[in-house]
C-alpha atoms as an extended CHARMM CRD file, in Angstrom:
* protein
*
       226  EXT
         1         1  UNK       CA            -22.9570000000      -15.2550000000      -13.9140000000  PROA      1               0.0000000000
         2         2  UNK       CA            -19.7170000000      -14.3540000000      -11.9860000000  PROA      2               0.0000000000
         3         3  UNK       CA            -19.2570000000      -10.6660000000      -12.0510000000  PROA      3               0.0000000000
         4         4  UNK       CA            -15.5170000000       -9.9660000000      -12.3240000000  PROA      4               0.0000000000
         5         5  UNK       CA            -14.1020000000       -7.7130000000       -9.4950000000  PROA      5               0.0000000000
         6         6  UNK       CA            -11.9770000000       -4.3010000000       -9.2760000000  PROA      6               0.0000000000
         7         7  UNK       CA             -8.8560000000       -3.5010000000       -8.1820000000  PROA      7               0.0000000000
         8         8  UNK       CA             -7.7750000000       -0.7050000000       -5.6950000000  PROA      8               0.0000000000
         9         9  UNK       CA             -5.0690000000        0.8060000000       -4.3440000000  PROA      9               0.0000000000
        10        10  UNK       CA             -5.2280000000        3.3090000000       -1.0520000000  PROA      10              0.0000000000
        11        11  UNK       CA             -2.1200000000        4.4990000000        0.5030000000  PROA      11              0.0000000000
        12        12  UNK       CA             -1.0980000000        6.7460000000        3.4610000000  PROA      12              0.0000000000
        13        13  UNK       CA             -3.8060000000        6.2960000000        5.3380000000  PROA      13              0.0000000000
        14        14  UNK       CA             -2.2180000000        7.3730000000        8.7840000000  PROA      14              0.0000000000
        15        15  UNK       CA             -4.3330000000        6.3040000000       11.6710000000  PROA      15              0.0000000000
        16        16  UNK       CA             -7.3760000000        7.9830000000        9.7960000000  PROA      16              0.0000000000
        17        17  UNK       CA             -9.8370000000        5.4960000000       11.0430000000  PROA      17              0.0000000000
        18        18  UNK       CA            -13.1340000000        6.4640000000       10.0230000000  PROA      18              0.0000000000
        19        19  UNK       CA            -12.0650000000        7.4040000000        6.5880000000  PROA      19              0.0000000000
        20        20  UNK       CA            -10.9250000000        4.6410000000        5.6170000000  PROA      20              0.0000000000
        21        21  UNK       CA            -13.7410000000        2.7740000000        6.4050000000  PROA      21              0.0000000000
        22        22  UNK       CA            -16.4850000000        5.6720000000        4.5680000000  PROA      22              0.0000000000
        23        23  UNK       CA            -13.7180000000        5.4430000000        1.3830000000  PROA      23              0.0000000000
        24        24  UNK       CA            -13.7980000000        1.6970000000        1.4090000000  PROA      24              0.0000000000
        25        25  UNK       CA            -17.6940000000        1.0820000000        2.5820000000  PROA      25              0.0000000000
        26        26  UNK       CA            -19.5410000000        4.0700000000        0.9370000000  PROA      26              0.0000000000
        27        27  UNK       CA            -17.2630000000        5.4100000000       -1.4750000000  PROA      27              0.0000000000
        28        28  UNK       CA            -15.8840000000        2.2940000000       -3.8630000000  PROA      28              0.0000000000
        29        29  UNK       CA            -18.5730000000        0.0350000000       -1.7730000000  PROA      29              0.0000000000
        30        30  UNK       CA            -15.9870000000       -2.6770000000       -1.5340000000  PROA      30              0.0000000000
        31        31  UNK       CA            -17.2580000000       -6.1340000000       -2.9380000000  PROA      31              0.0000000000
        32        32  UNK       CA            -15.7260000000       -9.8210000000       -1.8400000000  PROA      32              0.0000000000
        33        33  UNK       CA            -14.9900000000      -10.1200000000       -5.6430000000  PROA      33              0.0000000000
        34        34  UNK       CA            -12.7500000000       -7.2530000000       -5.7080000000  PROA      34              0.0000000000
        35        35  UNK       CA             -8.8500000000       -7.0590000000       -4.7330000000  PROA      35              0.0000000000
        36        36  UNK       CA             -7.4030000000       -4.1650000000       -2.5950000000  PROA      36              0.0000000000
        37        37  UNK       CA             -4.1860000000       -3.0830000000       -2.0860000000  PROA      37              0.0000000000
        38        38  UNK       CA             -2.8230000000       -1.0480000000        0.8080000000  PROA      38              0.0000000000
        39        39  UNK       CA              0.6940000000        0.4150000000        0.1640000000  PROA      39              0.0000000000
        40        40  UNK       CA              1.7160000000        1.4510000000        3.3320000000  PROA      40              0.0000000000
        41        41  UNK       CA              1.7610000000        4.0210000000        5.8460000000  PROA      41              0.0000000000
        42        42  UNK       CA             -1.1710000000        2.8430000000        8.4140000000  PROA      42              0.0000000000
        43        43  UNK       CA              0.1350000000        4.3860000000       11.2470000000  PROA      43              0.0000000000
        44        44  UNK       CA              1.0160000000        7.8730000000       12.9370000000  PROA      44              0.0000000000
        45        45  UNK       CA              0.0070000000       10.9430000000       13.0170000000  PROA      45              0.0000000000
        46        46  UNK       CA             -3.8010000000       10.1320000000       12.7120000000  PROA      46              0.0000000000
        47        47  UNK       CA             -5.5130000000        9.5170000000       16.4810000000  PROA      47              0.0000000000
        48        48  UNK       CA             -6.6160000000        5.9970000000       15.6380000000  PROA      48              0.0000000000
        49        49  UNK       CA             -3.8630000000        3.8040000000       13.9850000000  PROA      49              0.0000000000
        50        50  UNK       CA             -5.3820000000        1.0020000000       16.0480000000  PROA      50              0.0000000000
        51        51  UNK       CA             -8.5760000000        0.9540000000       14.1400000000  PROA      51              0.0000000000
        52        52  UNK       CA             -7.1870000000        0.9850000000       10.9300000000  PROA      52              0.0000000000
        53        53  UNK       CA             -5.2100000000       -2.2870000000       11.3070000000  PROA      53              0.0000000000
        54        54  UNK       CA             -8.5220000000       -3.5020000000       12.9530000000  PROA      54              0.0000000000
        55        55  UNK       CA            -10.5840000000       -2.5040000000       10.5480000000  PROA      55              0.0000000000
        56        56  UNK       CA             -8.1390000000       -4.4680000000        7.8840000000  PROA      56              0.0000000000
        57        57  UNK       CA             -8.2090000000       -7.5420000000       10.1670000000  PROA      57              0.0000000000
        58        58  UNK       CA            -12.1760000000       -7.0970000000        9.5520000000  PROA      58              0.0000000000
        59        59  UNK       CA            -12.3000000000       -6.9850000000        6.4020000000  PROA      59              0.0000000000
        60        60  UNK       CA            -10.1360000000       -9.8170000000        6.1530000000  PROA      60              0.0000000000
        61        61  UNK       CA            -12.3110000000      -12.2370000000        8.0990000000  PROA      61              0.0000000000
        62        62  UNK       CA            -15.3690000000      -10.9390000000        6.2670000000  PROA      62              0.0000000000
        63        63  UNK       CA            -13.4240000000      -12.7180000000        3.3000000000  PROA      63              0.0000000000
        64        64  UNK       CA            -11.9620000000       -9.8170000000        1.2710000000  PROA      64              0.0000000000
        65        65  UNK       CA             -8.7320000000       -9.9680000000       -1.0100000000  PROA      65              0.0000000000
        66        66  UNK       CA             -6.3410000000       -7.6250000000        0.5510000000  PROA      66              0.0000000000
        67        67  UNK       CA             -2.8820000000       -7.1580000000       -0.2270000000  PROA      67              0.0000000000
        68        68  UNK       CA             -0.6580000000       -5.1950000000        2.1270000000  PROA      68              0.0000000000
        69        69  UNK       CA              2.5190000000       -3.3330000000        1.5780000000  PROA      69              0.0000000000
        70        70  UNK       CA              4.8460000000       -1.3070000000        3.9380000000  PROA      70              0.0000000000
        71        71  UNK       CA              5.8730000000        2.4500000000        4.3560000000  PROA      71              0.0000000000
        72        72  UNK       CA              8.3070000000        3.8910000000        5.7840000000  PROA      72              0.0000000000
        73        73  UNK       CA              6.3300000000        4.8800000000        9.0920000000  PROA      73              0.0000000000
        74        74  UNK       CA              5.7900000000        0.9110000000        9.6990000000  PROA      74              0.0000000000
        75        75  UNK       CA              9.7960000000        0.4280000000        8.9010000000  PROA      75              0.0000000000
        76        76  UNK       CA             10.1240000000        3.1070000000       11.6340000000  PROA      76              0.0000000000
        77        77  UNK       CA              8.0590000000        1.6750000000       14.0070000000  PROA      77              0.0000000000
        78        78  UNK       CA              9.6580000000       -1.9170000000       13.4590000000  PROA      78              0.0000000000
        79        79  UNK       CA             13.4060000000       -0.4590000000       13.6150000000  PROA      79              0.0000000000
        80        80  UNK       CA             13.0020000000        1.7860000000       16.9430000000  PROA      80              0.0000000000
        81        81  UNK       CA             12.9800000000       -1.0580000000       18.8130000000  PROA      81              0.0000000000
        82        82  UNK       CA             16.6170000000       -1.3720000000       18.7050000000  PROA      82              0.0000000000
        83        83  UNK       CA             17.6830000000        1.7930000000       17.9710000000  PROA      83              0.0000000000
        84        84  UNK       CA             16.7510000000        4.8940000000       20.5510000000  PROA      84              0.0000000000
        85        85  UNK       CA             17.7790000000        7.7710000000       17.9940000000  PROA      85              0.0000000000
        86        86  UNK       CA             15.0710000000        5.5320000000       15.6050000000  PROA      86              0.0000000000
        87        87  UNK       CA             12.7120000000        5.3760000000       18.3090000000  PROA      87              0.0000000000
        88        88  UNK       CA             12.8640000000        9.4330000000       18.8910000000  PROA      88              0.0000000000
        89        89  UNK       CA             12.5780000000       10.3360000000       14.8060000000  PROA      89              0.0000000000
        90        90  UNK       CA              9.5140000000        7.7100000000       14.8230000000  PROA      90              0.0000000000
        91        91  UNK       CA              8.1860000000        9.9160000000       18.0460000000  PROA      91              0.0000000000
        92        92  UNK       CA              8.8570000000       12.8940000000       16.0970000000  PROA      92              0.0000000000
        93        93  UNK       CA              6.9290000000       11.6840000000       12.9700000000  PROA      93              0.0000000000
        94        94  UNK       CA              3.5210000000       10.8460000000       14.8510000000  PROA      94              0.0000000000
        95        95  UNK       CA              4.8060000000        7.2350000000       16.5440000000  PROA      95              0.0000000000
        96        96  UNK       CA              3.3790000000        8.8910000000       19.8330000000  PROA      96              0.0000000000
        97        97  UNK       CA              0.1740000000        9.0500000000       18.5910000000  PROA      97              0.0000000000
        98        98  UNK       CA              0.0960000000        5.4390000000       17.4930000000  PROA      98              0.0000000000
        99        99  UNK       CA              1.6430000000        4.2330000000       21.0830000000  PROA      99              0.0000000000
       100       100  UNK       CA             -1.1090000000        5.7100000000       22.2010000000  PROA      100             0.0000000000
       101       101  UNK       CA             -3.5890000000        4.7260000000       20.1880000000  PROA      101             0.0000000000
       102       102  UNK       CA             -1.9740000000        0.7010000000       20.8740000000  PROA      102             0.0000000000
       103       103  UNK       CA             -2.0270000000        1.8430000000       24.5760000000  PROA      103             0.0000000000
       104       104  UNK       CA              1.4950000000        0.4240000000       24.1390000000  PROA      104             0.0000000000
       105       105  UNK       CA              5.3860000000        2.5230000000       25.1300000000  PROA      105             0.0000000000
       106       106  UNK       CA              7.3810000000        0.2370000000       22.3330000000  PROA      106             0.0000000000
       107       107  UNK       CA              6.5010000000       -1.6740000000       19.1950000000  PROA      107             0.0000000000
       108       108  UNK       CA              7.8550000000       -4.9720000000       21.1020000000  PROA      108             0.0000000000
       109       109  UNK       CA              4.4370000000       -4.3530000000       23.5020000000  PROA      109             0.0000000000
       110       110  UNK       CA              2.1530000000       -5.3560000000       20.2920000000  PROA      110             0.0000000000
       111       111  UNK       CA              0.8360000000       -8.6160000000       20.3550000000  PROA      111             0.0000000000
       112       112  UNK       CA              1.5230000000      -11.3580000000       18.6880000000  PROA      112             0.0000000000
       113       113  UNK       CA             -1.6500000000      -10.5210000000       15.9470000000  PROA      113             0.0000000000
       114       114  UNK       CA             -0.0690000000       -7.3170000000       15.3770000000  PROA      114             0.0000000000
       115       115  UNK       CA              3.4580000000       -8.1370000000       15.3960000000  PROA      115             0.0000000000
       116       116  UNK       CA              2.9240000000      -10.8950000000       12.8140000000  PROA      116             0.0000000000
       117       117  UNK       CA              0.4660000000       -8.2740000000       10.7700000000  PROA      117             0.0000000000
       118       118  UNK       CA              3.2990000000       -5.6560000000        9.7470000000  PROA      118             0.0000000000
       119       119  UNK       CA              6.1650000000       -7.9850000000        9.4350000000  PROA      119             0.0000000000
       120       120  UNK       CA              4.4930000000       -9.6430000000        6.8600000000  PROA      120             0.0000000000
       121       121  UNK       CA              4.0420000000       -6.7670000000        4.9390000000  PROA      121             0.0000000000
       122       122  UNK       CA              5.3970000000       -6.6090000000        1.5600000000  PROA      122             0.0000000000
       123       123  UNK       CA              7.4280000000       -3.8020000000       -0.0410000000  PROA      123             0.0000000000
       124       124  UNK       CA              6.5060000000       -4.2130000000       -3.5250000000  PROA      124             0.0000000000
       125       125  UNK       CA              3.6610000000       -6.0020000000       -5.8870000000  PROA      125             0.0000000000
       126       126  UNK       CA              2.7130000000       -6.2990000000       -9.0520000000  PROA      126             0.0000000000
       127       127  UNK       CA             -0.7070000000       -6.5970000000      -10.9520000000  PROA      127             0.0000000000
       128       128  UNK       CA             -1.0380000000       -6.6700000000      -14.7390000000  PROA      128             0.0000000000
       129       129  UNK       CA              1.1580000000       -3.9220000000      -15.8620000000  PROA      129             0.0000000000
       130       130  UNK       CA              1.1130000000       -1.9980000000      -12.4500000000  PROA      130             0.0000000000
       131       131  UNK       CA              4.1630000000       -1.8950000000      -10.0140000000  PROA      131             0.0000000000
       132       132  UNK       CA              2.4510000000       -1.1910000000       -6.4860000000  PROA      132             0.0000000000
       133       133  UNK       CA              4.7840000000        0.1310000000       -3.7780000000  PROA      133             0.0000000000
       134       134  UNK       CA              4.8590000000        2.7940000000       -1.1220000000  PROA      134             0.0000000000
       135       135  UNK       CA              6.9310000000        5.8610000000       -2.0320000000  PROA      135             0.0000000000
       136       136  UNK       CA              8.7540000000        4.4960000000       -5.5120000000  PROA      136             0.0000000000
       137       137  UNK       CA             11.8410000000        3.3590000000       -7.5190000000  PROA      137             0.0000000000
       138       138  UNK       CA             15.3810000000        3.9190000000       -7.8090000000  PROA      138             0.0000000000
       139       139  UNK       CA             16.1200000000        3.5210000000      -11.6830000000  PROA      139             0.0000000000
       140       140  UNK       CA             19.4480000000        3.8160000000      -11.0020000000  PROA      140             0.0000000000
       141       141  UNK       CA             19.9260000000        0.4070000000      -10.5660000000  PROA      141             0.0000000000
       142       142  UNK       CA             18.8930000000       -2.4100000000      -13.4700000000  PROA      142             0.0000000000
       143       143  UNK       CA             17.5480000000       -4.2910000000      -11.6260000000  PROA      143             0.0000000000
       144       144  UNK       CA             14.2290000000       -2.2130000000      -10.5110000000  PROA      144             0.0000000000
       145       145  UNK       CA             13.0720000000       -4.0060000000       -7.4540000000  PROA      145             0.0000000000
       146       146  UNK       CA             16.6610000000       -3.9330000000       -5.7160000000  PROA      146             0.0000000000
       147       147  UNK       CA             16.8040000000       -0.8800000000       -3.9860000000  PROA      147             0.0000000000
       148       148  UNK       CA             13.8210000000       -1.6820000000       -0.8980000000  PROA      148             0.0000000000
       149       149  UNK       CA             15.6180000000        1.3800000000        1.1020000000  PROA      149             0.0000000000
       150       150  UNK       CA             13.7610000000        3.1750000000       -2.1580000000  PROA      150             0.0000000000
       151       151  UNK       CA             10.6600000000        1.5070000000       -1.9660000000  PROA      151             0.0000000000
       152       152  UNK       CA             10.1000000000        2.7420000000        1.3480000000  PROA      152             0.0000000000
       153       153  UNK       CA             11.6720000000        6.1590000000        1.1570000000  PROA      153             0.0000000000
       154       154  UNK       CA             12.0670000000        7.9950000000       -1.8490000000  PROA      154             0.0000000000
       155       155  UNK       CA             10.8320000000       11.3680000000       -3.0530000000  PROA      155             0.0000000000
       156       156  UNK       CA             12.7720000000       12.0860000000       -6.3220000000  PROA      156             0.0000000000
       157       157  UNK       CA             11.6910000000        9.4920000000       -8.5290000000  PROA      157             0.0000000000
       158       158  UNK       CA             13.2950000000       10.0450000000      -11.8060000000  PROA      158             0.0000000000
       159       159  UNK       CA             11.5610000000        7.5440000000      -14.4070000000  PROA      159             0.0000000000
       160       160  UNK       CA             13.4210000000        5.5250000000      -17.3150000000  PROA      160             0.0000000000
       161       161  UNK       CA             10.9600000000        4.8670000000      -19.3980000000  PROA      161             0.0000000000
       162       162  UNK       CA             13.0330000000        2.5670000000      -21.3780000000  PROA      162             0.0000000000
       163       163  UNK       CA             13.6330000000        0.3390000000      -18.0810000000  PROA      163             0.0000000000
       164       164  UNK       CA             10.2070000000        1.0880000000      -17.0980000000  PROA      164             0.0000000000
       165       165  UNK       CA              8.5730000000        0.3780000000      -20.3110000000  PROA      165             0.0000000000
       166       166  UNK       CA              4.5880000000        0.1190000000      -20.2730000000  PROA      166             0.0000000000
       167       167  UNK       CA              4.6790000000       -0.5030000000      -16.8300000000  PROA      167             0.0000000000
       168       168  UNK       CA              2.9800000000        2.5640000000      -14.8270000000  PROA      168             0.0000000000
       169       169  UNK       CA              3.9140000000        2.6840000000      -10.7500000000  PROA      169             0.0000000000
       170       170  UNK       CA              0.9390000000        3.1240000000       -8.3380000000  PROA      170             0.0000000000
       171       171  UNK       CA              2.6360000000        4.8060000000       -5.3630000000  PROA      171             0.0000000000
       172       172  UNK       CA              2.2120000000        7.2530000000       -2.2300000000  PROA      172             0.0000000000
       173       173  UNK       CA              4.0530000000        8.6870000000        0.4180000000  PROA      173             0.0000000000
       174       174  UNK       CA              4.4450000000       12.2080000000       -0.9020000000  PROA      174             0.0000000000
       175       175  UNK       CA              1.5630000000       14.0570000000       -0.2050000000  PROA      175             0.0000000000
       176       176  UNK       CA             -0.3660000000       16.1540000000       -2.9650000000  PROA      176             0.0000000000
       177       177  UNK       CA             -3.6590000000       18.2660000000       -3.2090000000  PROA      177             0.0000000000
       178       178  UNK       CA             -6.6020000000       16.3640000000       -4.4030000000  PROA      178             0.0000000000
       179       179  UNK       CA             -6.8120000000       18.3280000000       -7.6910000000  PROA      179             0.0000000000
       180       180  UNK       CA             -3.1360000000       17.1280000000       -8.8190000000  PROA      180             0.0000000000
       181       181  UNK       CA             -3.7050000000       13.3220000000       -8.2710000000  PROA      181             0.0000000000
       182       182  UNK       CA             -7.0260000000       13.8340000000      -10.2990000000  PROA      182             0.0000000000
       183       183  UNK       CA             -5.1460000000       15.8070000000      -13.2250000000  PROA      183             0.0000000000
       184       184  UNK       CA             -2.8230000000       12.8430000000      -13.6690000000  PROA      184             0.0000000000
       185       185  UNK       CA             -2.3730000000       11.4550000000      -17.0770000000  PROA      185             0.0000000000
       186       186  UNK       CA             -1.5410000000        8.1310000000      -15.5130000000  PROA      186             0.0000000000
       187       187  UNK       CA              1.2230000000        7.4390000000      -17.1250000000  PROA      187             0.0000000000
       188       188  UNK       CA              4.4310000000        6.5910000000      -16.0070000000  PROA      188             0.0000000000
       189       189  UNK       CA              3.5510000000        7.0920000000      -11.8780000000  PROA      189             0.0000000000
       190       190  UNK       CA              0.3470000000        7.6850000000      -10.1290000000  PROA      190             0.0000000000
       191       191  UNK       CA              1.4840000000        8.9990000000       -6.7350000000  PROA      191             0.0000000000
       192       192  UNK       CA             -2.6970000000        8.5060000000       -4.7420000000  PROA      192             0.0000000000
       193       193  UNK       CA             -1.3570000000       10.4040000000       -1.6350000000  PROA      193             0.0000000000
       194       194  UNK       CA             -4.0670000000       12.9170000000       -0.8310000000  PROA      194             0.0000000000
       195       195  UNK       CA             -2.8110000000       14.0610000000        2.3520000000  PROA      195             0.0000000000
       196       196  UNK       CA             -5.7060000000       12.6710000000        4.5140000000  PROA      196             0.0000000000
       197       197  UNK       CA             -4.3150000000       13.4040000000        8.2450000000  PROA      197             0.0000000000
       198       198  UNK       CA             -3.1370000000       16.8180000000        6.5550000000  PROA      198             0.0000000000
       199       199  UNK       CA             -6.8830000000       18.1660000000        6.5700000000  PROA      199             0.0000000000
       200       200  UNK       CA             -6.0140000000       21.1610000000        7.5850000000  PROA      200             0.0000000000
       201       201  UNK       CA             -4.0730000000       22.1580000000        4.6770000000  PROA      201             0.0000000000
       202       202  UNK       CA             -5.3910000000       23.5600000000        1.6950000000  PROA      202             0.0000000000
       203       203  UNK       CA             -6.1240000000       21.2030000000       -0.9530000000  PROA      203             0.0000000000
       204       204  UNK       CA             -5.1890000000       18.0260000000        1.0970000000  PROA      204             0.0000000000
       205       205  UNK       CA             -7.4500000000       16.1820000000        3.6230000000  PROA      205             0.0000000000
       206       206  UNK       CA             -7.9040000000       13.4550000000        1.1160000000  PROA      206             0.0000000000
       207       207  UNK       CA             -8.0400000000        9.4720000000        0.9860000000  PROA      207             0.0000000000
       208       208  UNK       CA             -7.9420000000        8.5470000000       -2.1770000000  PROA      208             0.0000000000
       209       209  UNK       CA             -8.5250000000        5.0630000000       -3.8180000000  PROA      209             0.0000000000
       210       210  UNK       CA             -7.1870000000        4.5740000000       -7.7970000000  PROA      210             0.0000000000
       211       211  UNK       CA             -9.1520000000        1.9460000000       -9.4930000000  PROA      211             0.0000000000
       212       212  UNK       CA             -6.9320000000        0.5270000000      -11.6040000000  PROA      212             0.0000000000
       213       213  UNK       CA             -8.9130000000       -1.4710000000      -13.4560000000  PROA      213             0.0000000000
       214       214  UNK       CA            -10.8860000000        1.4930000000      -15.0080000000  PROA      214             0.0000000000
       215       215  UNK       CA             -8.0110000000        3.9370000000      -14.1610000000  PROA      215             0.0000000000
       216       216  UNK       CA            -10.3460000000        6.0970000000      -11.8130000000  PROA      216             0.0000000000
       217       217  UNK       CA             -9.8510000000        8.2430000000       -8.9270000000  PROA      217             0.0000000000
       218       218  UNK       CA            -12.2920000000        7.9970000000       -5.7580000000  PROA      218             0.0000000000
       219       219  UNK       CA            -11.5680000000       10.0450000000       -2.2830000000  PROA      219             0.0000000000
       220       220  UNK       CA            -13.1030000000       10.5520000000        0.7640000000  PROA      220             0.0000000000
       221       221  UNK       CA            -12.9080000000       13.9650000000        2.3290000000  PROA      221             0.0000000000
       222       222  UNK       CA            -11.0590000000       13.4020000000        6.3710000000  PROA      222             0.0000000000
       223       223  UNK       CA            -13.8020000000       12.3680000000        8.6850000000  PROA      223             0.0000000000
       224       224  UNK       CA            -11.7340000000       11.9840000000       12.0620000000  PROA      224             0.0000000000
       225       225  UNK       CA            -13.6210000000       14.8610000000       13.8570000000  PROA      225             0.0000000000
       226       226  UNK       CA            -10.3320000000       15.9450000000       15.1650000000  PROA      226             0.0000000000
């Protein structure tokens, strides 16, 4: 009898290598049946931004679902290219560590397998009654999924729950201490931002993983070593 798989969503993860594989290998022990969704934010900051796009790539040929959205740190990356005063904010947000981590001195350096891997990104999904995206929504508009500048960027998320209805938002990019994302009622927005790279902060230092299809939190405490 077919077992029917999970669904997970991990954001932020920030060149944090070797959590991201204990979260996704000893943590929620990651099964071919179940569906995974990474919202954005693989890069920067973290020492080994490298190995988390190669450990994605891995777990893609071993034959798992993934689904993978962009954050604003890839939308850096992609943009300072053309744009020097882009290149120097990406520097100044952890793109140095990433260069280095690519042994690369410019996005364009990336091969082709890389190149294709974050400009296919998406910057929104749905599942059942989840909207999955990086940072959030601009209600402002009708039309929810109009504003992308939004999906990548914003921190002041004001909800209409009349426009939202009985949707509920699965989002990261603003960092919070583990014992806020756990207190959660889960309603509305569930911002799974733990503040992994951040592990030297009190109450972050977190990757976190929502299950959404028992509406549970898992984390992984940083394990970089750094």
């Amino acid at each position: 009898m077919m077992i029917p798989g999970r669904t997970f969503a991990i954001s932020d993860i920030h060149g944090c290598a070797r959590t991201f594989q204990k979260l996704v290998q000893e943590v929620i022990h990651l099964q071919k049946s179940d569906s995974l969704y990474l919202i954005g934010d693989f890069i920067d900051r973290g020492n080994d931004s490298k190995g988390v796009v190669d450990f994605i790539f891995q777990l893609q040929e071993e034959g798992h679902q993934l689904f993978l959205l962009r954050g604003n740190h890839e939308q850096l990356m992609m943009d300072s290219v053309n744009d020097k005063e882009t290149f120097n904010l990406w520097i100044k947000n952890g793109g140095d560590k990433t260069l280095k981590s690519f042994g690369i001195k410019s996005y364009s350096n990336l091969t082709l397998r890389y190149l294709s891997f974050f400009e296919k990104t998406e910057r929104c999904l749905t599942y059942e009654k989840f909207i999955i995206v990086h940072a959030g929504l601009n209600f402002n508009h009708d039309n929810l999924f109009e504003d992308e500048e939004a999906m990548l960027w914003t921190r002041d998320m004001k909800i209409d729950k009349q426009k939202l209805g009985d949707r509920v938002i699965v989002h990261g990019h603003t960092p919070k201490p583990l014992d806020s994302i756990l207190s959660q009622n889960q309603q509305g927005a569930v911002n799974i931002d733990g503040g992994c790279v951040y592990h030297t902060a009190k109450g972050f230092g977190f990757l976190v993983a929502y299950n959404l299809t028992e509406r549970m939190f898992h984390y992984a405490r940083n394990a970089e070593g750094d």
